[in-house]
C-alpha positions as a printed Julia matrix, in Angstrom:
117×3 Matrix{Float64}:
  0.0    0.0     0.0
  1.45   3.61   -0.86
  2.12   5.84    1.63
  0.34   9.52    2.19
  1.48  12.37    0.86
  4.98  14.14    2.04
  5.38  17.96    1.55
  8.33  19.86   -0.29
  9.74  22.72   -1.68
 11.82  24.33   -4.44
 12.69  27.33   -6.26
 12.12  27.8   -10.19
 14.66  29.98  -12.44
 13.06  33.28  -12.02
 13.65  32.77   -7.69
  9.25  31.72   -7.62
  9.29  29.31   -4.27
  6.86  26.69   -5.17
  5.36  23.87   -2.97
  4.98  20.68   -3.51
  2.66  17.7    -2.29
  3.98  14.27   -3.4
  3.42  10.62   -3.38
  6.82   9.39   -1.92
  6.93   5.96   -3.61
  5.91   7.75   -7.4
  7.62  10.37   -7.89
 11.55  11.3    -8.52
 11.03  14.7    -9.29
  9.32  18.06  -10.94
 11.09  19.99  -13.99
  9.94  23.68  -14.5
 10.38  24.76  -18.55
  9.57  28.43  -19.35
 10.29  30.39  -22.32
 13.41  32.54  -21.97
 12.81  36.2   -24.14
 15.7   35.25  -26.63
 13.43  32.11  -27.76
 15.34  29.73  -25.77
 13.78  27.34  -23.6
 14.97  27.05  -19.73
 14.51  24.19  -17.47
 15.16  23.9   -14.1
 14.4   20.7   -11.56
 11.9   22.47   -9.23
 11.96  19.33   -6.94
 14.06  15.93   -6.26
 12.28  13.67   -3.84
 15.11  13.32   -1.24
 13.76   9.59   -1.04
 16.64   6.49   -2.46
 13.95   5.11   -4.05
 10.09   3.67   -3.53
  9.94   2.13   -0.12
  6.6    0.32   -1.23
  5.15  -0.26   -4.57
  3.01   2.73   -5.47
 -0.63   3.0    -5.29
 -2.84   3.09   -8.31
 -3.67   6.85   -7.46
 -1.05   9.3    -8.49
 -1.5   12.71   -6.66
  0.54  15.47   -7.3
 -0.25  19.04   -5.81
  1.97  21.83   -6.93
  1.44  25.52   -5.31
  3.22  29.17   -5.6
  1.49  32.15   -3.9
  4.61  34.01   -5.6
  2.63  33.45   -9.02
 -0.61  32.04   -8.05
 -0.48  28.8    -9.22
 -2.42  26.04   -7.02
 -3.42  22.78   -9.06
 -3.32  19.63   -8.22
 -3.09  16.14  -10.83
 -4.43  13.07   -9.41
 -4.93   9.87  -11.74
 -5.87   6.51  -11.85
 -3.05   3.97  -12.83
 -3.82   0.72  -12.03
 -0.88  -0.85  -13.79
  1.49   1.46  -12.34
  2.73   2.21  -15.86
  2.7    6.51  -16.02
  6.18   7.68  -16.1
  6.23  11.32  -17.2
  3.0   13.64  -16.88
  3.2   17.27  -18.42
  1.01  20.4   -17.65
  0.91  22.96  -19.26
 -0.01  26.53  -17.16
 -0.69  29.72  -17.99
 -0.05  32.78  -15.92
  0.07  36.41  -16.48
  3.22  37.89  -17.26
  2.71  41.12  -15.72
  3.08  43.06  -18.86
 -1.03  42.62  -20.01
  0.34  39.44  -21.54
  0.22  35.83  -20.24
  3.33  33.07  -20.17
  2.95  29.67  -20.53
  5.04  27.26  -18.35
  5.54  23.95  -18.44
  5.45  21.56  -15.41
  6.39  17.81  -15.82
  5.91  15.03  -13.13
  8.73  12.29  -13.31
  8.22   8.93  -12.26
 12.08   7.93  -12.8
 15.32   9.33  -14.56
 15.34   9.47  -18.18
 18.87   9.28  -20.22
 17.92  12.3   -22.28
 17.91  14.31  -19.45
């Protein structure tokens, strides 16, 4: 049986402190990706989970909660994987840039390290 939820906490690449509410035994960690004004794309790991690795198998339920009263950004992803095959989940956010304009950034939700990374 998973365990419940632990709470952490990280930092993005514009300095936005973020919160985040995690299933220990799912996931590794959360990757921030915004769009730098020269085009480029940044990405940052918001989160690790200081964790070795799952200390049971994970539930079918994965439940993610990610908050910043910096930006304004409360969501939280919960889904049903009975197989326990999810590995990477994306979301995609939009927030105002603070110019009348709005910026999209990109959240993903890592079950395990990826050599491309």
């Amino acid at each position: 049986m998973a365990r419940h939820n632990r709470d952490g906490a990280g930092a993005d690449q514009r300095g936005f402190e973020y919160g985040v509410s995690y299933q220990p035994d799912w996931l590794k960690r959360v990757k921030v990706t915004r769009q730098l004004e020269s085009g480029r794309q940044s990405t940052k790991t918001l989160f690790w989970n200081p964790a070795r690795g799952p200390e049971t198998e994970p539930g079918e339920r994965i439940r993610t909660r990610i908050v910043s009263s910096d930006q304004a950004v409360d969501f939280e992803v919960a889904l049903t994987d009975p197989r326990a095959a999810v590995r990477r989940v994306r979301i995609s956010y939009e927030l105002p840039d603070g110019n009348g304009r709005t910026e999209e950034v990109e959240f993903t939700l890592e079950s395990e390290d990826y050599p491309d990374d």
